[in-house]
C-alpha positions in Angstrom: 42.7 -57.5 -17.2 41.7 -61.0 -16.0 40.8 -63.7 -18.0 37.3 -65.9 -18.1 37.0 -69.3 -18.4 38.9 -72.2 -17.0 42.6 -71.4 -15.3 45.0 -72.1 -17.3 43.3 -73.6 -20.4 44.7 -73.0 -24.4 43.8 -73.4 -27.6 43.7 -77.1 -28.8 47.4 -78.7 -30.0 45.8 -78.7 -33.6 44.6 -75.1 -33.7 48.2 -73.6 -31.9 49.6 -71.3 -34.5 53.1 -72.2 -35.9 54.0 -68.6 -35.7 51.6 -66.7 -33.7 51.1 -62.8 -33.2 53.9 -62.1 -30.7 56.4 -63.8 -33.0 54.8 -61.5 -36.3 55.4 -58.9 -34.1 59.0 -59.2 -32.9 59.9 -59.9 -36.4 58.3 -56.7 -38.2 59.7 -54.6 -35.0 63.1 -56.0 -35.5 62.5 -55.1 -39.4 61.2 -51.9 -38.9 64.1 -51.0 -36.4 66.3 -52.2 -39.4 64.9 -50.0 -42.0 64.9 -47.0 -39.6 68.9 -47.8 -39.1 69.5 -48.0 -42.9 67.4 -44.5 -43.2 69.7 -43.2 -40.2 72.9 -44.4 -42.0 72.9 -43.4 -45.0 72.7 -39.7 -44.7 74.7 -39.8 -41.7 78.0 -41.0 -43.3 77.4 -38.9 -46.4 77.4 -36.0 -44.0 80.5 -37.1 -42.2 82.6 -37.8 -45.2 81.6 -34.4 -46.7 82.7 -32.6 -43.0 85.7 -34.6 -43.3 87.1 -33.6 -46.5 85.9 -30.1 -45.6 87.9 -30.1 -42.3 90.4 -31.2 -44.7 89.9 -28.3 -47.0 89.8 -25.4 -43.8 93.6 -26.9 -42.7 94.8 -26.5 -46.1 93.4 -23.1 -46.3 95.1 -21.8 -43.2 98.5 -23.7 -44.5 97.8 -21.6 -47.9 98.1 -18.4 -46.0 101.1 -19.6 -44.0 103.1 -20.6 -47.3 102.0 -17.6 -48.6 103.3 -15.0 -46.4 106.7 -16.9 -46.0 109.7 -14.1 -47.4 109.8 -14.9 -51.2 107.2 -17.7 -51.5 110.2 -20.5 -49.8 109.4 -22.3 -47.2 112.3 -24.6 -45.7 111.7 -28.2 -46.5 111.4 -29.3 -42.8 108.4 -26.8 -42.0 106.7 -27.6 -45.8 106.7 -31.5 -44.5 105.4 -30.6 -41.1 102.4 -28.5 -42.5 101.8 -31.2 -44.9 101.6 -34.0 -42.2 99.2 -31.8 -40.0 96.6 -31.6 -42.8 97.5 -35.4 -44.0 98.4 -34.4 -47.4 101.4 -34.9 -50.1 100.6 -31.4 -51.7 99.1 -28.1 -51.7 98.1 -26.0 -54.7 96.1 -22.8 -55.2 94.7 -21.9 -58.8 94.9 -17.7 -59.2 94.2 -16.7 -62.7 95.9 -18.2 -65.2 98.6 -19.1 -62.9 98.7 -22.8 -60.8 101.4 -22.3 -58.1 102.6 -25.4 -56.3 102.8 -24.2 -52.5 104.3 -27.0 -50.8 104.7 -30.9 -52.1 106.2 -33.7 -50.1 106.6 -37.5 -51.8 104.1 -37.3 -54.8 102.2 -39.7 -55.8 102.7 -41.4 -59.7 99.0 -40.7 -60.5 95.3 -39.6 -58.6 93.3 -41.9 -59.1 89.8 -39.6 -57.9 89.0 -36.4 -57.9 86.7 -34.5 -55.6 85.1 -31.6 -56.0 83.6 -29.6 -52.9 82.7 -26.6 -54.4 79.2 -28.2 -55.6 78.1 -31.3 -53.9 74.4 -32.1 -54.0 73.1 -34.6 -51.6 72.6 -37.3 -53.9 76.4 -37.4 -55.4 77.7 -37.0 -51.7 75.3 -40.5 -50.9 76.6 -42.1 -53.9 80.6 -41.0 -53.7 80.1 -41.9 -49.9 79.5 -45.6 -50.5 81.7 -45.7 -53.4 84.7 -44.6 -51.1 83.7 -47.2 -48.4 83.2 -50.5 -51.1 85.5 -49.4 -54.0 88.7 -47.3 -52.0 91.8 -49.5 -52.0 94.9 -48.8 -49.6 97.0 -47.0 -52.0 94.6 -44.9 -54.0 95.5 -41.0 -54.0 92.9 -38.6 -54.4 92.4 -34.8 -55.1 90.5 -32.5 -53.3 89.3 -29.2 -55.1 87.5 -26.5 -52.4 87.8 -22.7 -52.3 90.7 -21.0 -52.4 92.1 -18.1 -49.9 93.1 -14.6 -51.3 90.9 -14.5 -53.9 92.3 -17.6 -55.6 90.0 -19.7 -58.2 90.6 -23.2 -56.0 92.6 -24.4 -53.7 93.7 -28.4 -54.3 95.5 -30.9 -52.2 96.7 -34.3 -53.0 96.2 -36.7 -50.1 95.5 -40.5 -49.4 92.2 -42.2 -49.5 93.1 -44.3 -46.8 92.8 -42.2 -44.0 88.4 -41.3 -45.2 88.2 -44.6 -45.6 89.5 -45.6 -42.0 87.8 -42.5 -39.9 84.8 -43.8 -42.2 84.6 -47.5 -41.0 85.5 -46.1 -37.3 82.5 -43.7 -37.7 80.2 -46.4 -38.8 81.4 -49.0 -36.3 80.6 -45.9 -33.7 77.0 -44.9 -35.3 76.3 -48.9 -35.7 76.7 -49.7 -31.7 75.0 -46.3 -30.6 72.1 -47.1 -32.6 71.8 -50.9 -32.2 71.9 -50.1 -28.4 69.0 -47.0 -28.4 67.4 -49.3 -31.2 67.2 -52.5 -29.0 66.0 -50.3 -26.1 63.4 -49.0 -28.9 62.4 -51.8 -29.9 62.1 -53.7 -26.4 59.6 -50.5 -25.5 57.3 -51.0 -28.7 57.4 -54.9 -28.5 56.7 -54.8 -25.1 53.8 -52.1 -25.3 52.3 -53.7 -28.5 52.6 -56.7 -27.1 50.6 -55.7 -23.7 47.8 -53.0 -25.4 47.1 -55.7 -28.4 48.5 -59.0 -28.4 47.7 -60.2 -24.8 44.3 -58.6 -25.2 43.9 -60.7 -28.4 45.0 -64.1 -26.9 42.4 -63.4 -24.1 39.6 -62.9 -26.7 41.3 -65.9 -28.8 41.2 -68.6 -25.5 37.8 -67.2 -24.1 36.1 -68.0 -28.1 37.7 -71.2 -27.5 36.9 -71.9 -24.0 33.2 -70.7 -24.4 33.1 -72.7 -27.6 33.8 -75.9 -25.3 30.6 -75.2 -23.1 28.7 -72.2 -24.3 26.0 -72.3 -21.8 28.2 -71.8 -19.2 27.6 -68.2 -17.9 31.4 -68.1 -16.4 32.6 -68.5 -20.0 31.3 -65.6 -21.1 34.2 -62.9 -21.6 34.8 -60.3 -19.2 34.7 -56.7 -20.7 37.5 -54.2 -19.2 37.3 -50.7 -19.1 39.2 -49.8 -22.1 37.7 -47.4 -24.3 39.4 -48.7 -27.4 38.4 -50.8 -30.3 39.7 -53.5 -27.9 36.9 -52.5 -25.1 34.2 -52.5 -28.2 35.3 -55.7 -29.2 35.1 -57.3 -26.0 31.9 -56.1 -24.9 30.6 -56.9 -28.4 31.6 -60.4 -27.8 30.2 -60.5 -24.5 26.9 -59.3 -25.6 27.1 -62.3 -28.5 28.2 -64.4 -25.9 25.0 -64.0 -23.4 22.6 -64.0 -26.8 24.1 -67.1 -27.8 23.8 -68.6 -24.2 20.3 -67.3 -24.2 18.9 -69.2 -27.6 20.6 -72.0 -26.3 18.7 -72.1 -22.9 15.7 -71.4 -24.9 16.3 -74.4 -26.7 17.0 -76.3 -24.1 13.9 -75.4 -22.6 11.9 -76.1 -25.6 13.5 -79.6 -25.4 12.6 -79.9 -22.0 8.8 -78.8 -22.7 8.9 -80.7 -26.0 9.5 -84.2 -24.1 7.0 -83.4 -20.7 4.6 -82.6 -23.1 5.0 -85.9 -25.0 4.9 -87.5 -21.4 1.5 -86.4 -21.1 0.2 -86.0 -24.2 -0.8 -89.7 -24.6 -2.4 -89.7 -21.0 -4.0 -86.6 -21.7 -5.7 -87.7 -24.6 -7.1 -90.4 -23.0 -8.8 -88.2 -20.0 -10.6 -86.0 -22.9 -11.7 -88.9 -24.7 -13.6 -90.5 -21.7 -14.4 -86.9 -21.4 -15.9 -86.7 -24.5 -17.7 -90.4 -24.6 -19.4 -88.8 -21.1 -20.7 -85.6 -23.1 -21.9 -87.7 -25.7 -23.9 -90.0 -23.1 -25.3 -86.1 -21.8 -26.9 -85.2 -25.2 -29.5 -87.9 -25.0 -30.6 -86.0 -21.9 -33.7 -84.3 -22.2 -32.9 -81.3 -20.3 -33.4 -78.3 -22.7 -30.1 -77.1 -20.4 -27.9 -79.5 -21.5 -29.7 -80.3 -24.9 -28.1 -76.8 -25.0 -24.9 -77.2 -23.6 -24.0 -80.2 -24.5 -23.1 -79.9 -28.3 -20.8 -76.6 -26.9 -19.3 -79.2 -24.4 -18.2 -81.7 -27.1 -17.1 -78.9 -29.0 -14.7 -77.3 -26.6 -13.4 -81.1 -25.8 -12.7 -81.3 -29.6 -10.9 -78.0 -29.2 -9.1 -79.2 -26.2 -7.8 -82.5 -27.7 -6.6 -80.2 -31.1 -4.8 -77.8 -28.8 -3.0 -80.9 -27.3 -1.6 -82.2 -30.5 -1.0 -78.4 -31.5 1.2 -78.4 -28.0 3.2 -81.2 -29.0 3.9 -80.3 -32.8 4.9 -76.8 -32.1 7.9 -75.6 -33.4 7.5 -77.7 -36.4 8.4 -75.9 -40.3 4.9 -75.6 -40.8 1.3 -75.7 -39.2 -1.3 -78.1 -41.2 -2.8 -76.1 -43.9 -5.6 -74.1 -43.0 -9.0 -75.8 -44.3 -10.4 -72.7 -45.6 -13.6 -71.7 -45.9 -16.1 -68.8 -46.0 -17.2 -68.6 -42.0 -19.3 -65.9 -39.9 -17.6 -64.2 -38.0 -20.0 -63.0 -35.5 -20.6 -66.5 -33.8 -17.4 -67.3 -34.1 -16.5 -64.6 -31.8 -19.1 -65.4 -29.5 -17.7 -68.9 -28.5 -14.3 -67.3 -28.2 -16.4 -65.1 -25.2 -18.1 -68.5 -23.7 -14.7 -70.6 -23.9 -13.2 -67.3 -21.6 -15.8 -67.7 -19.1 -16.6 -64.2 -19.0 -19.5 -62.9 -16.7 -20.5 -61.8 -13.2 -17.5 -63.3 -11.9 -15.2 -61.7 -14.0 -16.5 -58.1 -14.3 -14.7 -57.2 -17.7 -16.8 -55.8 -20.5 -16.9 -57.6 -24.0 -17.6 -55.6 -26.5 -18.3 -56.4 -30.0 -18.6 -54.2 -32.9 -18.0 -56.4 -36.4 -19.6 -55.1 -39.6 -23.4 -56.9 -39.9 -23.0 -60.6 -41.7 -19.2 -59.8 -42.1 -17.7 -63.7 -43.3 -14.0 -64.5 -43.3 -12.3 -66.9 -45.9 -10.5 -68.6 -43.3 -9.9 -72.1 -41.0 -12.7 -72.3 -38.4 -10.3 -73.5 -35.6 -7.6 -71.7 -36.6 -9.3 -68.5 -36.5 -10.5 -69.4 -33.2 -7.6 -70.5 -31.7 -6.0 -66.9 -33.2 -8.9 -64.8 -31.4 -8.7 -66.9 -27.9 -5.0 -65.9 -28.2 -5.5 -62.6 -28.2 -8.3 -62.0 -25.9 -7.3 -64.8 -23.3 -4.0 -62.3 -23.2 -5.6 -59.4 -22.7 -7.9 -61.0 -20.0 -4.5 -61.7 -18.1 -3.6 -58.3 -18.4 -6.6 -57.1 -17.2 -6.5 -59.3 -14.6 -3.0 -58.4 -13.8 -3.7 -54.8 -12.7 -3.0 -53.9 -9.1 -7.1 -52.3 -9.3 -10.0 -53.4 -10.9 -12.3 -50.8 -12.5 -15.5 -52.6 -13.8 -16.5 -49.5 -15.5 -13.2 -48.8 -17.6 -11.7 -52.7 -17.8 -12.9 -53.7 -21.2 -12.1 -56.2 -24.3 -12.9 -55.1 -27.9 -13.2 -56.8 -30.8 -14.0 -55.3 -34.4 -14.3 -56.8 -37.7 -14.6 -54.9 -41.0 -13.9 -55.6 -44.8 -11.2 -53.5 -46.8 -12.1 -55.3 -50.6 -10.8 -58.7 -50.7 -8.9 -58.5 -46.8 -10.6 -59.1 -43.6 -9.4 -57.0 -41.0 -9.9 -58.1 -37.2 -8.6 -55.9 -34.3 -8.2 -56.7 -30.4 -7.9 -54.3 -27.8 -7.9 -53.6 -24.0 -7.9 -51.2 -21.6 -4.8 -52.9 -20.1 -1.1 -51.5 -19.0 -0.4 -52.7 -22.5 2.5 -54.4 -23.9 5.9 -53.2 -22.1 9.0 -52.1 -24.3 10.8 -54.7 -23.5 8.5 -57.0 -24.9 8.0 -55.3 -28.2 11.3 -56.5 -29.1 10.7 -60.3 -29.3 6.6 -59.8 -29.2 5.6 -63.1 -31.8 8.9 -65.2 -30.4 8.0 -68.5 -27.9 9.3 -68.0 -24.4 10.0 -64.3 -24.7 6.9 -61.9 -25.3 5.3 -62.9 -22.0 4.4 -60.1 -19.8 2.9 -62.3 -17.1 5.3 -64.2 -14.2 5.2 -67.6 -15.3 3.5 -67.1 -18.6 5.4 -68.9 -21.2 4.8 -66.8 -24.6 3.3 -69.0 -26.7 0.2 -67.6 -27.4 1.1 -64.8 -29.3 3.8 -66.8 -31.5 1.3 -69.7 -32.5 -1.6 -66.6 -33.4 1.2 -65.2 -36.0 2.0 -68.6 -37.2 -1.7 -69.8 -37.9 -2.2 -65.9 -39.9 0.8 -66.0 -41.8 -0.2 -69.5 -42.9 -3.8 -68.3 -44.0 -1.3 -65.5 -45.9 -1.7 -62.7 -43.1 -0.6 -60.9 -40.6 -0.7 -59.8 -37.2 0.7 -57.1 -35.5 0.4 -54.2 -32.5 -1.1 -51.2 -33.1 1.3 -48.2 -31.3 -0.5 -45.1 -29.9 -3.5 -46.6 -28.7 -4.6 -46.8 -24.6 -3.8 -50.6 -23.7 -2.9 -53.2 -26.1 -4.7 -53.5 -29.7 -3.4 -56.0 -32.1 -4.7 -56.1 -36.0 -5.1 -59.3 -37.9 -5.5 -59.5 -41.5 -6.8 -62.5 -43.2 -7.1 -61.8 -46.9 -9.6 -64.1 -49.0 -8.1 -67.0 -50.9 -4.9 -66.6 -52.6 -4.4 -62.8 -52.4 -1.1 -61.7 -51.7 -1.1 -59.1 -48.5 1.9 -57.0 -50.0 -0.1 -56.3 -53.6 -3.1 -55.3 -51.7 -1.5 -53.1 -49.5 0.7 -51.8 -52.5 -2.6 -51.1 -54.1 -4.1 -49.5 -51.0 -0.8 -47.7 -51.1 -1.3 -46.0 -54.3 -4.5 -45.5 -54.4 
């Protein structure tokens, strides 16, 4: 795993953590190793007391036998001691009816001060009388031991010292305390050190590549770089990385918007000027009598007009808001006819226009608006057309049809184009990213969906159909699009 950005660079002094994820981590490991030791202990030193005394108990049985058997139930003295010493204890006993004999006794204590039963030892009480021995035993305490007795005796007892449990029992602990803290160190090196390579440096990569790419997000070598993992570390990272470039791709949109927003108010002013001469040249035509450019020339001035509005358009794009429309009841049939002059369509351009809008059909709309909405659309699919690797006269064609649904005006634009690719569909009514065309810059399509929604439309691409065919709705006046299509709905 390699990591993006700038060698060498960290997080800012102010945003270091105090106590960061590898120190969290050492520290529950180190707490977790702790509580496994405790769960280790505990049942381990119950266990080895209870063995203990039991080992104790299995000597004492086997010296029961011995006493036993000796001629007449006496044992010299001497051997009595010796037997006593080998099991650690100061007496032996054996409980057989209703009879308590007394096989061997060397220096008795004054009183016992604990008494053990190992007949019956749950696991609890051994726990419990295992940490009472190690904190509460003192060096001259005497206990006595009850277990099962040989030769069908009730119980066999022996009196013995509590020091001797309570020294094997620190030794075994000391023991059980080293062996563990040495395979619980290794342990815990192991999972620090593999927790610490599968999660924490991973994170701290993510963590310095947000920061570095925070510093300079349009730098594509900021962006992170996605390893192969396959776990929710791998889907992180490549989720990042595709935020990453999407982030770095609005801002080099809006840097390019910038950029186009100050060329264009470099030559706005200049531009302006060349149409108005433009313009006070057209007016000087119309006192020509020519019945050519008596005919002409008011359609001259009039796309000059248009050309001066479209400049100002230009330069306030990207504004909230489009001026309100100036609404007004409009045909549409001429309307549509000067969107086919200002194309230039004809013998030079063999594309067919067709028109089929319902006879006298009048929007409630902006006259320019609407016009700039409908040389949008068909100056697109023009391009496309044009764009084809052939040209077939007979099939190329550009369709427009109008028709009323009550109150909405419904106006649709097709071609017989490649039509709009996938790709596109995604961001189709978003500047600078539903082109299609090398060098085309997307506009078109965003400024038609501005100027409908602001009459209270829509516009949008019709799927299934050969080519490209987009629908506009204008509805009259006030009326909201989603009742009337609620209505249409349930109707």
């Amino acid at each position: 795993m390699t990591d993006s950005g700038t060698p060498g660079e960290r997080l800012p002094s102010e945003h270091q953590p105090r106590f960061g994820l590898s120190g969290k981590l050492l520290v529950l490991t180190v707490l977790f190793v702790m509580v496994a030791e405790i769960l280790i202990y505990v049942p381990a030193i119950a266990n080895f007391r209870v063995n203990w005394l039991n080992d104790r108990l299995a000597a004492a049985h086997t010296a029961a036998l011995v006493l036993d058997a000796a001629p007449s139930g006496m044992v010299p003295e001497s051997l009595a001691k010796q037997i006593l010493a080998s099991i650690g204890a100061r007496a032996v006993a054996m409980k057989m009816g209703n009879q308590r004999r007394l096989l061997a006794a060397s220096d008795m204590p004054p009183a016992v001060n604990d008494t053990i039963d190992m007949r019956e030892v749950s696991w609890w009480q051994a726990v419990v009388d295992a940490f009472d021995t190690l904190w509460m035993s003192k060096p001259k305490d005497v206990m006595r031991v009850i277990g099962p007795a040989p030769m069908d005796g009730d119980f066999l007892e022996i009196i013995m010292d509590e020091a001797p449990l309570h020294n094997a029992m620190l030794r075994f602990s000391a023991t059980l305390l080293i062996v563990s803290l040495i395979i619980s160190g290794i342990t815990a090196a192991l999972v620090f050190l593999a927790l610490n390579y599968l999660f924490v440096r991973p994170m701290r990569r993510l963590t310095e590549n947000m920061t570095a790419f925070r510093s300079d997000p349009e730098n594509p070598s900021r962006i992170v770089e996605v390893s192969n993992r396959a776990d929710e570390i791998g889907t992180s990272e490549a989720e990042l990385a595709a935020m990453q470039r999407e982030i770095a791709s609005m801002l080099h949109q809006k840097s390019r918007l910038a950029a186009l927003g100050l060329a264009v108010s470099k030559i706005n002013h200049d531009l302006r000027n060349l149409l108005a001469g433009a313009q006070l040249f057209s007016d000087q035509l119309s006192s020509s009598v020519d019945p050519k450019v008596q005919r002409f020339a008011p359609k001259l001035m009039r796309s000059l007009e248009r050309a001066i509005a479209f400049c100002q358009s230009t330069l306030s794009y990207g504004r909230a808001q489009e001026p309100p429309p100036d609404r007004k009841m409009i045909s549409l049939e001429p309307l549509i006819e000067e969107v086919h002059e200002s194309l230039g369509l004809g013998i030079d351009i063999p594309i067919r226009w067709i028109v089929a809008v319902e006879r006298g059909l009048m929007v409630d709309a902006d006259h320019d608006q609407l016009f700039r909405i409908l040389v949008n659309l068909a100056r697109n699919a023009m391009q496309a057309l044009e764009g084809q690797g052939h040209r077939d006269p007979a099939r190329d064609q550009i369709r427009i049809t109008g028709r009323r649904e009550g109150s909405v005006a419904v106006i649709e634009v097709s071609d017989t184009g490649p039509g709009i690719p996938e790709k596109a569909r995604e961001h189709l009514f978003e500047a600078f990213q539903s082109s299609t065309r090398s060098g085309g810059s997307g506009l078109g399509l965003a400024i038609a969906a501005e100027l409908a929604r602001a009459h209270g439309g829509d516009i949008r691409l019709i799927e299934g159909t050969i080519g490209a065919m987009f629908r506009v709705t204008i509805p009259d006046g006030a009326v909201s699009l989603d009742s009337r299509r609620g209505a249409r709905a349930t109707a």
